[in-house]
C-alpha atoms as one frame of an Amber mdcrd trajectory, in Angstrom:
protein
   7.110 -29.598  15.088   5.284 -29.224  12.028   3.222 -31.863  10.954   2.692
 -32.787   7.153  -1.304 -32.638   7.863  -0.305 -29.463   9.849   1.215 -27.816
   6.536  -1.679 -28.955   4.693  -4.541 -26.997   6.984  -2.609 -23.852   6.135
  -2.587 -23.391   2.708  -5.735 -24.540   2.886  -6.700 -21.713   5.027  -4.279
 -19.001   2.776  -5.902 -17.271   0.603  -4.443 -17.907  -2.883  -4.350 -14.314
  -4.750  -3.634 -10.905  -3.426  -6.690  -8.767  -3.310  -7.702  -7.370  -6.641
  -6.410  -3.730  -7.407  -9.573  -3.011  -9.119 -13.223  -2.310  -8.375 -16.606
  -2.379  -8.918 -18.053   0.892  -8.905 -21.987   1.941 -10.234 -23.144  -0.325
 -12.684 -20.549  -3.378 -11.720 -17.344  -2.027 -14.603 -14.194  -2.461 -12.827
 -11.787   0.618 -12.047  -8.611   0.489 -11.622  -6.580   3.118  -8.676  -6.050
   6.549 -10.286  -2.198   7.231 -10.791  -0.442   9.786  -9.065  -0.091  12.487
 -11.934  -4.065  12.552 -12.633  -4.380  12.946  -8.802  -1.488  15.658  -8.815
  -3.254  17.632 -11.573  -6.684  16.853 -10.185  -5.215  18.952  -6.726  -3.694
  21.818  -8.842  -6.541  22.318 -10.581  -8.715  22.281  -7.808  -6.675  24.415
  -5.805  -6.098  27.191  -7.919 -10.488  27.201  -8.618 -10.424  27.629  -4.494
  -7.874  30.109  -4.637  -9.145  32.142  -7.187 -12.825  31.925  -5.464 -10.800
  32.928  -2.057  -8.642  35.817  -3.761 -11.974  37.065  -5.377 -14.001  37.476
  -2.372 -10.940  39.302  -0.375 -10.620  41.551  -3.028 -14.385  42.613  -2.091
 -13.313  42.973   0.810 -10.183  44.795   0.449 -12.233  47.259  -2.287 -15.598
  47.928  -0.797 -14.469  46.875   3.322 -13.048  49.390   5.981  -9.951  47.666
   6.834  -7.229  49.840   7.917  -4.311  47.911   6.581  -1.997  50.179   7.944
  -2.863  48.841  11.057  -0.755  46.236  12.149  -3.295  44.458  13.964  -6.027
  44.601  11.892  -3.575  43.639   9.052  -3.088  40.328  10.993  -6.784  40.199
  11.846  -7.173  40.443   7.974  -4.670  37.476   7.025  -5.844  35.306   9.982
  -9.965  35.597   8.451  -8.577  34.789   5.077  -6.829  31.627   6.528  -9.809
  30.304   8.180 -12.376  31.356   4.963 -10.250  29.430   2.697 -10.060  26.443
   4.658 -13.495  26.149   5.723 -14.340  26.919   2.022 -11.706  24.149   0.819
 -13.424  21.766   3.130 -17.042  22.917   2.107 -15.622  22.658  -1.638 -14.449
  18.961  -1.364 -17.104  17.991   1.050 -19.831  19.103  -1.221 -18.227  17.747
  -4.180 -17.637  14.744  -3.162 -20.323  13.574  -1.434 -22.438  14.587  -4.338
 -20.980  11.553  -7.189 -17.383  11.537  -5.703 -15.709  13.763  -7.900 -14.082
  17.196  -7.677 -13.693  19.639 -10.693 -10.155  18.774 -10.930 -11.202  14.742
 -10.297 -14.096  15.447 -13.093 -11.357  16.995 -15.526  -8.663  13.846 -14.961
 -11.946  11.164 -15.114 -10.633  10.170 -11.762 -13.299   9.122  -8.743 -13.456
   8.700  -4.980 -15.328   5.654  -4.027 -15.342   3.319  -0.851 -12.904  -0.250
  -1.487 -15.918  -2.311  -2.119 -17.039   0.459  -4.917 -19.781   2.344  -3.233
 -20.295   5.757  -3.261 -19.050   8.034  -0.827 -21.493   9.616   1.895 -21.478
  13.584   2.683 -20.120  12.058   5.952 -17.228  10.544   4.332 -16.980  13.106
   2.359 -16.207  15.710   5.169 -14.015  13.388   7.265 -11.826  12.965   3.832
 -11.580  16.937   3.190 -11.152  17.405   7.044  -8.091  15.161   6.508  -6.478
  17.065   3.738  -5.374  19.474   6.819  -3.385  16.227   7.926  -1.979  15.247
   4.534  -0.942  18.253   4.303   1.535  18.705   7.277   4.815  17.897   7.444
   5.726  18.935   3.476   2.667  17.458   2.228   3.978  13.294   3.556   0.266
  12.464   3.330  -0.174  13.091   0.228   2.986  11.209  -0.813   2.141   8.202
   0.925   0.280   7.294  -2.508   3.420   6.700  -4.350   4.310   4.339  -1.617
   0.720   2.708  -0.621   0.105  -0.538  -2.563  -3.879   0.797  -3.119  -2.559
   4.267  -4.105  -4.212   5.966  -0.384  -3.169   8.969   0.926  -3.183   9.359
   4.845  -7.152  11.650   3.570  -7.834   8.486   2.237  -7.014   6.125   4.864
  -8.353   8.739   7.749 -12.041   8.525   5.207 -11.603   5.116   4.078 -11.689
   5.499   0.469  -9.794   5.238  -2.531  -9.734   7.264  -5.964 -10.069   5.080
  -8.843  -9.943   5.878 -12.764 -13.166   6.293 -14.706 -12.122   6.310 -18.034
């Protein structure tokens, strides 16, 4: 049975707001989490800078390489290399990116930032395990990316796998 002393040791020990939604990030301003459009249009336009750096390269190789693409087989050899270089060059991209000030070309464009909860910068480390993750995010119809419209700091599973957030800068 609960004692009236009893009741009185827990809300002592409760804490007695929610944890701020903002953060401190470089020179101690507080950020609040980026919203889902500027992170939506921060993705488009990052993806379509990879895929026009990817579609450029292969159409080196498909002018100046000896690829019989009549070939069934090396037609599948073809579309298996451009698979892999785009997503080792979409992990490069946001690996080097980010690590280097936390910010994308698309994140630069929509003054949005990827920082660690207590505001510090993100490592290269951190970096890479957060663009290894966009592989996970985006199986399954892209759920990890949605869970930002559900997650009360605005994560996606990338974001929970690295431990960061994206906050606004503006």
């Amino acid at each position: 049975m609960l004692q009236a002393s009893d009741s009185t040791n827990i809300e002592q020990t409760m804490p007695s707001e929610p944890p701020s939604s903002t953060y401190e990030v470089d020179i101690g301003l507080e950020f609040g989490h980026a919203s889902f459009a500027r992170r939506l249009i921060a993705y488009l336009l990052d993806y379509a800078f990879t895929l026009t750096l990817t579609f450029f390269f292969f159409g080196l190789v498909y002018r100046f390489g000896e690829i019989d693409y009549g070939d069934p087989d090396e037609l599948k050899l073809f579309c298996l290399l451009m698979a892999l270089f785009y997503n080792v060059m979409w992990i490069g991209y946001y690996t080097i990116t980010t690590g280097d000030g936390g910010q994308s070309f698309g994140k630069m464009a929509c003054d949005i930032k990827v920082v660690h909860p207590d505001g510090s910068h993100v490592s290269y480390l951190d970096a890479f395990v957060r663009a290894f993750g966009y592989l996970f995010s985006g199986l399954f119809l892209y759920i990890g990316y949605l869970l930002a419209l559900v997650d009360s700091r605005g994560q996606t599973l990338h974001d929970k796998i690295a431990g960061t957030v994206v906050v606004e800068i503006d």
